[in-house]
C-alpha angles and dihedrals in degrees: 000000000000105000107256103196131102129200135249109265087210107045100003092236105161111262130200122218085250093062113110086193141347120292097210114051097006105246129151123277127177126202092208086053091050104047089045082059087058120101116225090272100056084043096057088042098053090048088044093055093042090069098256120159120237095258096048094046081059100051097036087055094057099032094052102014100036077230108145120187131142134259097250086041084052095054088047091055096052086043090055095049101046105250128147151153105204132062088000121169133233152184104245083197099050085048097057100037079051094052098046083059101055091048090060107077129007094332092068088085097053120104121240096268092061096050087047092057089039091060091045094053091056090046099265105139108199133144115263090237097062091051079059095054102043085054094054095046097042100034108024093158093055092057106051082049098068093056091112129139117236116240112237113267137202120245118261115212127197131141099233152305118337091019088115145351128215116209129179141143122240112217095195094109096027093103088058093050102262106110100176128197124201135177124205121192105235103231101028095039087221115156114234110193128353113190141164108206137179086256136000099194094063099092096204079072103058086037097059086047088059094042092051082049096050089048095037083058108022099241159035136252135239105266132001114210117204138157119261093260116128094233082078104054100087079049091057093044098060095038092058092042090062096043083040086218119109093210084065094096115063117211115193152129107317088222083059105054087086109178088063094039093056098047087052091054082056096043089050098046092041110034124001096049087075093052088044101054094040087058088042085050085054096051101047085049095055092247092106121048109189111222090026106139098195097044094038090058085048100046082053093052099048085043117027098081089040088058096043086055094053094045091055088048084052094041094049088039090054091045094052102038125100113249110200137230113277147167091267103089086240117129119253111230130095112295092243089045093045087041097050101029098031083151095073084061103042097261128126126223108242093181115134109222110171088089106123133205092256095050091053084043093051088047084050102051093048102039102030110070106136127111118202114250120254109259105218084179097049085041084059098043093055098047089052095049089041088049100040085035093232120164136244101256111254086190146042089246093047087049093051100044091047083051091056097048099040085050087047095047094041092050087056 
């Protein structure tokens, strides 16, 4: 498979195409941006792994890439590089070691058919059934664990992509100093922006993420739905500035924002339970002391950058799964299929894209008028890693061994 991967251009880490920013020195780094580095061939490979079909690869290709080839030069091209679905062969040896790995940390609560994208994604061929089996064999608890039955839901109606976004925070990490905010588009289910931030309540924060959306994809949707919290209303603000209609934003109940909701539910059952229960371990250990200021800063420094990562791998995994037909009146596809070729599914595309640079930078100017606050704690933690050379954490385990020794060290 062509390598997919560019390089920092500040400190040259290796960086996958799901990397919002480098992991190593904390740089930006956009996903548009990098899949706009990548030739024809990474670019059929990346949407190859990621599970597209042929014709979608096609019209994604032209629509995003302004990449036009045809479907029989398609199939050569996957031919000449060596990529198929069917009768592909693969290291028994290099599955299983893959898949311990992923057990170990937030993935062991996935299903099989997570595990098995996610393998794909990273250029592990493999058949679906075997996935099944090595789970069973190597987590036999977990899944027995997922046999649940799913609750009746009401339908959910919308005409296509952009016809609404749903935003909301999730509190579930909150105690432990992580507040997240998150935004789905209603009919694709893609998810539009997944980040942890210092606060979610401030609004100038969720703001900013909706104004980085709006400019990522040049413009805004129909409607945006969000709770009544105040942490929505510059939200509110710009999105009706750009619709120039003040019904454009949508207050209402947050239990009712169900598109969110029920993302959250997935994202709880399938990634931030794990999180959760490592920082409750530490704090029935004593590792961990809650309202700590000290230890709380520190805990932030040693994970922040390690949750953001794996928001933006669940985040890239959701985008690029395939969600199945249902009962719910909702369109089967992959969310970023469904969000950039809504045609091929019988959508249509509600996004407003006559919103210039100068208009975001006007909203921004006016709306956004918050600093962030200088961080005496974060200043003395990097002068004690930059001093001890000591490195930013790739792993849990990293994270939590640099927090025991900069506690240690801090406590004298």
């Amino acid at each position: 498979m062509a390598d997919m991967n560019k390089s920092c251009k500040s400190c040259e880490f290796v960086l996958k195409v799901s990397h919002r920013f480098c992991p190593n020195c904390g740089d930006p780094f956009n996903e548009l941006d990098a899949l706009e580095s990548l030739d024809e061939r990474g670019l059929i490979s990346y949407y190859f792994s990621c599970g597209f079909t042929y014709r979608s690869i096609v019209k994604i290709l032209e629509k995003r890439h302004d990449l036009s080839i045809s479907y029989s030069t398609l199939k050569l091209r996957l031919k000449e590089y060596n990529l198929k679905r069917r009768g592909v062969e693969y290291d028994d040896e290099i599955v299983h070691h893959r898949i311990v790995q992923l057990l170990d940390g937030p993935g062991c609560i996935a299903g099989y058919r997570t595990v098995w994208h996610t393998l794909q994604k990273e250029g592990i061929q493999v058949p679906r059934h075997v996935v099944e089996e090595k789970l069973k064999e190597l987590d036999p608890e977990g899944c027995e664990m997922r046999k649940r039955k799913c609750l009746k839901r009401r339908q959910y109606y919308n005409s296509g992509p952009n016809h609404a976004w749903h935003v909301d925070g999730y509190d579930k990490l909150k105690p432990y100093g992580f507040p997240i905010h998150g935004a789905i588009d209603g009919w694709s289910r893609k998810i539009m922006w997944l980040r942890v931030a210092r606060s979610n309540n401030l609004p100038e924060i969720p703001a900013t993420f909706y104004l980085e959306c709006v400019a990522e994809h040049e413009g805004c949707p129909v409607k945006v739905r969000s709770d009544c919290g105040t942490e929505n209303g510059i939200i509110a603000a710009m999105h009706c500035e750009f619709r120039n209609d003040e019904n454009a934003h949508s207050f209402g109940q947050s239990v009712a924002n169900q598109c969110i909701e029920g993302w959250w539910s997935f994202f709880r059952k399938n990634r931030s339970t794990w999180w959760i229960n490592l920082f409750k371990d530490l704090v029935e250990t004593q590792v961990l002391t809650l309202g700590n200021e000290m230890e709380m800063e520190c805990l932030w420094y040693c994970f922040s950058t390690l949750i953001q990562k794996d928001l933006d791998i669940t985040k890239e995994h959701w985008n690029t799964h395939y969600i199945r037909k249902s009962h719910h009146n909702t369109v089967s596809g992959r969310p970023d299929e469904l969000f950039y070729i809504p045609e091929l599914h019988g959508g249509e595309d509600g996004l407003l894209s006559q919103i210039s640079l100068s208009q975001i930078q006007f909203v921004a100017d006016n709306l956004l008028q918050y600093e962030e606050e200088e961080n005496l704690y974060q200043e003395y933690f990097n002068y004690l890693c930059e001093g001890l050379h000591l490195q930013k954490p790739m792993t849990w385990r990293e994270g939590l061994l640099l927090y025991q020794r900069l506690i240690e060290i801090a406590r004298g």
